[in-house]
C-alpha positions in Angstrom: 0.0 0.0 0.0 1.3 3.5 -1.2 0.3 4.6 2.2 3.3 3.3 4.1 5.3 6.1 2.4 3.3 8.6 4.6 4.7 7.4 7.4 1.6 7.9 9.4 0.2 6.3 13.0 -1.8 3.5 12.6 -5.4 4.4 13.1 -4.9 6.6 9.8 -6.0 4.0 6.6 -6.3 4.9 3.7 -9.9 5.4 3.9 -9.6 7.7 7.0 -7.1 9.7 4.5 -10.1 10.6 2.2 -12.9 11.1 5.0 -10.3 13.9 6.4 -10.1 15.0 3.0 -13.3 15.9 2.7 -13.4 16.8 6.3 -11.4 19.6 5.1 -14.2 21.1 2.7 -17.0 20.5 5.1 -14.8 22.9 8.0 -14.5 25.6 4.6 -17.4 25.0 3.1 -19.3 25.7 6.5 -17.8 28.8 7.5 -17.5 30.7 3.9 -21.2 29.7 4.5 -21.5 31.5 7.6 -19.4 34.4 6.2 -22.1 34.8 3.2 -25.2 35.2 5.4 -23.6 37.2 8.2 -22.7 39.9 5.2 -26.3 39.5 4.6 -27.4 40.1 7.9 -29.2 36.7 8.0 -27.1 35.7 11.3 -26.5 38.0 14.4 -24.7 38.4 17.4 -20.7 37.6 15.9 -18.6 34.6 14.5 -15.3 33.8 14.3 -14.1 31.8 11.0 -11.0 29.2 10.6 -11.0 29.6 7.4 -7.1 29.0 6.2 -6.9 27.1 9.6 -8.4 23.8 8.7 -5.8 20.9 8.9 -4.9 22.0 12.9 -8.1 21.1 13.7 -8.7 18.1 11.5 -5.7 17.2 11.4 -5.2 16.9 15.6 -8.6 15.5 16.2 -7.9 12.4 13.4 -5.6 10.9 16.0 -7.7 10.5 19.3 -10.4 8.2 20.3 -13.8 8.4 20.8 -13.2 8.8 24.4 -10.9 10.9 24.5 -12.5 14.8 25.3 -11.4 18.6 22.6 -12.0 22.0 24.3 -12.2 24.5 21.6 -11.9 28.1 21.3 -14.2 31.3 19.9 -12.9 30.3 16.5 -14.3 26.4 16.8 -16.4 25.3 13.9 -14.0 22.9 12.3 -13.0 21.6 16.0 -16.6 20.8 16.4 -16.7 19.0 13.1 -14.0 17.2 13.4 -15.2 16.0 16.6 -18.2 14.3 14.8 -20.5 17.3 15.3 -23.6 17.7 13.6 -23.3 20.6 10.9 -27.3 20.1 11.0 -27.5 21.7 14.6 -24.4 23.8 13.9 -26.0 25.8 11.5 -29.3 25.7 12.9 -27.8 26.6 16.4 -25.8 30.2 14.5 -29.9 31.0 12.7 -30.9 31.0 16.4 -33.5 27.9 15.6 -34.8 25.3 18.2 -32.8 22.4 16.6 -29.4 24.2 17.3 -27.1 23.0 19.8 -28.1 25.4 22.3 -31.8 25.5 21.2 -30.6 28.9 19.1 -29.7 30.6 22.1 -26.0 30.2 22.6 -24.5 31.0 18.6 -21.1 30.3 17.3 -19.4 30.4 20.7 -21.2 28.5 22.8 -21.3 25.2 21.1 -21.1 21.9 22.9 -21.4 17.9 22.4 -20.6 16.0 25.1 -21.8 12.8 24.0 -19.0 13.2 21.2 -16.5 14.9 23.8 -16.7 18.1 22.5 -16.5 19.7 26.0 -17.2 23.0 24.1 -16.2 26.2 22.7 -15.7 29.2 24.7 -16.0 33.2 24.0 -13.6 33.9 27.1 -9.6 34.1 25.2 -8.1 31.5 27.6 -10.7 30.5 29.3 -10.9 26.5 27.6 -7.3 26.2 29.2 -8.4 26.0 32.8 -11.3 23.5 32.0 -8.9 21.2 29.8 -6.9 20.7 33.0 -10.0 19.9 35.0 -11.4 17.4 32.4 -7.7 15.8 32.8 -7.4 15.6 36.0 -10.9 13.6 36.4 -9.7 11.6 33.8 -6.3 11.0 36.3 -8.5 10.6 39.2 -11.0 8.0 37.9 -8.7 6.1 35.8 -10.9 6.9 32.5 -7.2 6.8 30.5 -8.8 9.5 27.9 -6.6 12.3 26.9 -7.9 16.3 25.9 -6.4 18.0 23.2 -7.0 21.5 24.4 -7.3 24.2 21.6 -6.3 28.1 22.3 -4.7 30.8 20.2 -1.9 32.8 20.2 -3.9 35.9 22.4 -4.5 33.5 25.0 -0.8 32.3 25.5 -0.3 35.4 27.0 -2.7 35.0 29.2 -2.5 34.1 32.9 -4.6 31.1 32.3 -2.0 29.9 29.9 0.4 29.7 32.5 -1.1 28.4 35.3 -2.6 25.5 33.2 0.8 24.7 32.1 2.1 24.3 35.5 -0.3 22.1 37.0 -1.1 19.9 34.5 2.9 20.0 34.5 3.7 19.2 38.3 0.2 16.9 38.8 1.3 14.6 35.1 -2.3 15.4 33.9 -3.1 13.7 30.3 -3.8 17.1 28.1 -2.0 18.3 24.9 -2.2 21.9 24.8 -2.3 23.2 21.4 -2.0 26.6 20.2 -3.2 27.5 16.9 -1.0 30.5 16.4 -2.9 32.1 13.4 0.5 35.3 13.4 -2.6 37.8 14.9 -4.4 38.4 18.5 -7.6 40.3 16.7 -4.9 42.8 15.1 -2.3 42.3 17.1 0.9 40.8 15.2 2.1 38.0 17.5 5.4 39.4 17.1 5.0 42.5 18.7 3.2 41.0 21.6 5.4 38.1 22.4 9.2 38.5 22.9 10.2 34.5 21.9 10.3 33.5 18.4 8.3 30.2 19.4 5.2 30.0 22.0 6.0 26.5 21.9 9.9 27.3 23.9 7.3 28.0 26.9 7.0 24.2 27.4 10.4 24.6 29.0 9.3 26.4 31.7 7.2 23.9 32.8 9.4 20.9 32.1 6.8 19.7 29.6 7.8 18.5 25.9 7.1 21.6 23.4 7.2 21.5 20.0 6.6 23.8 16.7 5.0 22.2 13.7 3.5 23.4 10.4 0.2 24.1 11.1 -0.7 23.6 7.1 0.5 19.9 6.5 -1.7 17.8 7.7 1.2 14.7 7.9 3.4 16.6 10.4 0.5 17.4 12.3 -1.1 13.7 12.6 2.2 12.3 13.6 3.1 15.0 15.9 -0.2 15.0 17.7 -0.4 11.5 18.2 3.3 11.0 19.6 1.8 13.8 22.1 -1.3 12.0 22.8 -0.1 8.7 23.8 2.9 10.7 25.8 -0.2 11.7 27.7 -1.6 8.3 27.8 1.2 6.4 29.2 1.0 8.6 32.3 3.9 10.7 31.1 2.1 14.0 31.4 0.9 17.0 29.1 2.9 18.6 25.7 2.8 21.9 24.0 2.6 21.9 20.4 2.5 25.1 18.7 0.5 24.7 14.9 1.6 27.7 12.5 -1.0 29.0 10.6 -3.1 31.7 9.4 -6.8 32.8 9.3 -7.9 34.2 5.9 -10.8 35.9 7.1 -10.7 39.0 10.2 -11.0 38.1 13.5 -14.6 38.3 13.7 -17.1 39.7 11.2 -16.2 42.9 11.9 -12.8 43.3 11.1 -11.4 45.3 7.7 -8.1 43.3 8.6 -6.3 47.2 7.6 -3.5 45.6 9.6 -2.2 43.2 7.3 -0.9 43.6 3.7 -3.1 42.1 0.6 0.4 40.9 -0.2 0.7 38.9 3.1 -2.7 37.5 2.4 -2.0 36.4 -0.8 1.4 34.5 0.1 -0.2 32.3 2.8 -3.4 31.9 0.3 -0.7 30.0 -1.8 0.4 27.7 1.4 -3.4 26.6 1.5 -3.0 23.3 3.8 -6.2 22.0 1.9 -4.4 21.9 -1.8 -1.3 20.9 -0.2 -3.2 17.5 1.6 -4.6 16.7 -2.0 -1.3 16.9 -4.0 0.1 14.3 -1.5 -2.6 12.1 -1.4 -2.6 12.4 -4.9 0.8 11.7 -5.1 0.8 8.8 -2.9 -1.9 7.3 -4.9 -4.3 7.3 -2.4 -6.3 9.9 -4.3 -7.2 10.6 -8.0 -8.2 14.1 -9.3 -12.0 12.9 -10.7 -12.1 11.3 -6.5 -10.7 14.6 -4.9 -13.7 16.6 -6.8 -16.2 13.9 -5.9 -15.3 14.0 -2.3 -15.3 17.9 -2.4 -18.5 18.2 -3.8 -19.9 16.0 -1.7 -19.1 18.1 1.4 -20.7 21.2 -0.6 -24.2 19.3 -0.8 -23.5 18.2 3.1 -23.5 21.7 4.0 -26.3 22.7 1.3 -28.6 20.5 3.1 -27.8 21.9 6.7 -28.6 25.6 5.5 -31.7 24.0 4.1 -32.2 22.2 7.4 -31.9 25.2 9.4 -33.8 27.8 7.2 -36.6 25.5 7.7 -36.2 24.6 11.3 -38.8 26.9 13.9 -37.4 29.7 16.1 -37.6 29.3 20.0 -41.1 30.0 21.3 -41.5 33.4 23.5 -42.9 31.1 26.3 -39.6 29.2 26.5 -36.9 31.8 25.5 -35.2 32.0 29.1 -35.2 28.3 29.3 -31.7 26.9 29.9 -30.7 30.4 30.2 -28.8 31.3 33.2 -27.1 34.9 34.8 
């Protein structure tokens, strides 16, 4: 099998190969969708798109279990669909209908599945780091031998948060990976000019933890570096930091003119797209042909077709119950 020449861990067939492959267009497809109909005005409230940013999150969640638990961040639609969620309710939860996630109540940040072990996404910048530490430690203390990939951003590693959930899932062994999707911006702050180090990932030494930097656009590096992590964390050795680099194509939220950043920036990482880059090797290693790359594609198009259809035509919360499950 042309596979072996990907050098990849061993829950990763070639079948899986082309599911994450179209994983991929689903985590695009859905938020260039979102993009489209908050211009419009059709969604409210605010959103934050991973557009650019798709293999971190595909590509970390490939190599866990079912078990095993995510926490995401405020930018967490492809974290949620990689974690099996439904793009049904996810679309239906940012129209603010009943058959949303949150009944239509909680939007883009506020999305949850814990039967898949999506622990959830979370509007506070930081603020998943603390609970990824708690979910490990009951993990720890019940002997449950799941692992949490805990997602956060480049803005919250500068956060005190970051740093105190370092050092005691450092000192107490807990079973998290801590990964930081550093996207080069906090809203429109260059991480360069907030952060001193080169690499957020050098922070691991202060805990004594393994750290690591990969390429947040290649979706081999990031299977492989992931899953060394995640079973580091399984055999009781204690957490990691890996630091993905990559880059959001879209502003920070919906309001952002990005007048930051150069078109000319833009464009060059445009070019890196970690999408294009996952067909040409699959296509390469045979696992792929062009006519099965465009099928798969176009079947994720449909997918997320039907869940703007589904949610269009799904009811609004009733008056009489708009405070349920609401809480101050």
């Amino acid at each position: 099998m042309k596979i072996k020449t990907l050098k990849l861990p061993e829950m990763i067939t070639e079948q899986k190969l082309k599911e994450l492959y179209k994983e991929l267009w689903l985590i695009r497809y859905f938020d260039e969708k979102v993009d489209q109909f908050f211009a419009k005005g059709m969604i409210h409230g605010t959103t934050h798109l991973c557009v650019g940013q798709e293999p971190s999150a595909a590509g970390s969640i490939a190599v866990i279990s079912r078990k095993d638990k995510i926490i995401s961040t405020h930018r967490g639609h492809g974290h949620c669909i990689s974690k099996e969620g439904d793009v049904n309710k996810m679309m239906a939860e940012l129209f603010g209908r009943e058959t949303g996630y949150c009944k239509g109540k909680g939007g883009s940040m506020h999305i949850a599945d814990l039967e898949k072990g999506n622990l959830g996404a979370n509007g506070i910048v930081g603020g998943g780091l603390p609970l990824a530490v708690g979910a490990a430690l009951t993990s720890k203390i019940k002997n449950e031998n799941y692992v949490v990939l805990c997602f956060f951003g480049d803005g919250a590693s500068n956060e005190g948060s970051f740093h105190e959930s370092l050092n005691l899932a450092a000192i107490w062994d807990l079973p998290v990976v801590f990964i930081c999707e550093n996207n080069q911006y906090g809203m429109s702050g260059p991480v360069k000019d907030m952060t001193r180090i080169e690499n957020i990932a050098d922070r691991a030494g202060s805990y004594g933890i393994p750290g690591k930097v990969v390429d947040g656009l290649d979706m081999i590096e990031i299977m492989n570096s992931v899953h060394e992590a995640v079973e580091h964390a399984r055999n009781s050795k204690g957490p990691s930091l890996i630091e993905m680099k990559t880059y959001r194509w879209k502003g920070h939220s919906k309001s952002d003119a990005k007048k930051y950043r150069t078109r000319e920036e833009e464009k060059e990482w445009r070019e890196k797209d970690g999408i294009k880059r996952f067909k040409d090797t699959l296509i390469n290693s045979g696992v792929l042909t062009e006519e099965t790359a465009k099928q798969l594609q176009e079947e994720a198009y449909e997918e997320i077709e039907k869940a703007v259809t589904f949610a269009e035509n799904s009811p609004e919360p009733s008056l009489d119950r708009i405070l349920e499950d609401v809480y101050a």
